[in-house]
C-alpha positions in Angstrom: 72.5 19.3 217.8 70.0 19.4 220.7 68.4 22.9 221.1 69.6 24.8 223.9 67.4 24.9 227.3 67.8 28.8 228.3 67.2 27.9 232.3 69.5 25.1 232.2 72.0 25.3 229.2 73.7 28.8 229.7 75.8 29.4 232.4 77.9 32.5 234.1 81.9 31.8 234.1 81.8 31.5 238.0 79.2 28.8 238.1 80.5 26.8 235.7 84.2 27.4 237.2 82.3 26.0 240.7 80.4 23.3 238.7 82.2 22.2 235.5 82.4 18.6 236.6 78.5 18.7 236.8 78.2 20.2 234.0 80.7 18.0 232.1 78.5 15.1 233.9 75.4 16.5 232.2 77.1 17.6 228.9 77.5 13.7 228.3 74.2 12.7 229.2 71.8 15.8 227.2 74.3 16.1 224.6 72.9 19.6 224.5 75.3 22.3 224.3 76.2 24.6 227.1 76.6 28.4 226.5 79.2 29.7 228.9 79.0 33.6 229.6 81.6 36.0 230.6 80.2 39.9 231.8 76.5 38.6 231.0 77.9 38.2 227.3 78.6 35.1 225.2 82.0 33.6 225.4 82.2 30.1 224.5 80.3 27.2 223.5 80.4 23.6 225.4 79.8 20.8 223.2 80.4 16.8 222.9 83.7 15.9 221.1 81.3 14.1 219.1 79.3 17.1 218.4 82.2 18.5 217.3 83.7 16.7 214.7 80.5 16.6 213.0 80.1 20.2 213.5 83.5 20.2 211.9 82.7 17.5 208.8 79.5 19.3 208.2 81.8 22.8 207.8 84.3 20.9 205.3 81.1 19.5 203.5 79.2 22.4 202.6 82.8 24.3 202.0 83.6 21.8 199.1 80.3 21.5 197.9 80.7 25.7 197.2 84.0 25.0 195.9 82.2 22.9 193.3 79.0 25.0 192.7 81.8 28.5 192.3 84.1 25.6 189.5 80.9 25.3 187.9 80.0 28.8 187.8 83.4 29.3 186.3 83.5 26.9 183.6 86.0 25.1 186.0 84.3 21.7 185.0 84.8 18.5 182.2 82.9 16.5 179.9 82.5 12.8 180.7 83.9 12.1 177.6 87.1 14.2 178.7 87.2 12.6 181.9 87.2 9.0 180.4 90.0 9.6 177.8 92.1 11.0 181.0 91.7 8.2 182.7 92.5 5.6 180.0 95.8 7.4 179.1 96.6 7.3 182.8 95.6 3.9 183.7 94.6 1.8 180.7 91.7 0.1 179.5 89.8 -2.4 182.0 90.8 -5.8 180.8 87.8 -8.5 181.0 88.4 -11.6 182.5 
């Protein structure tokens, strides 16, 4: 994500209500997000839809890889040894060709 410009990227309610197809226009361009105010106070957040989703996959990323660490941390885990015997008596040896 692009830092934000304070002079250009945060914008009153009213303004961008008057201007949101400009600042759609220059949303897609910058790729820089826009911080939308409400009573001089953050409200919302403009961003790409492509910002987004990774925004989003990043989230699910980092939230599985603390699943894993707290497992770990548990004694939640298994051997390769007891992986590999689980896997044989569920699908067999590899046969060679």
């Amino acid at each position: 994500m692009k830092p934000i410009r304070i002079a250009k990227n945060i914008v009153a309610l009213g303004d961008f209500k008057v201007h949101a197809s400009q600042f759609l226009r220059e949303l897609k361009e910058s790729h820089c997000p826009v911080v939308i105010t409400q009573n001089g106070k953050p409200a919302a957040v403009l961003v790409t839809p492509e910002e987004f989703d990774s925004l989003n996959e990043r989230g699910r990323f980092i939230e599985a890889v603390q699943e894993g660490l707290a497992d770990v941390k548990a004694g939640r885990v298994f051997s390769h040894q007891e992986v590999m015997g689980e896997l044989k008596a569920k699908y067999g040896t590899k046969k060679k060709k």
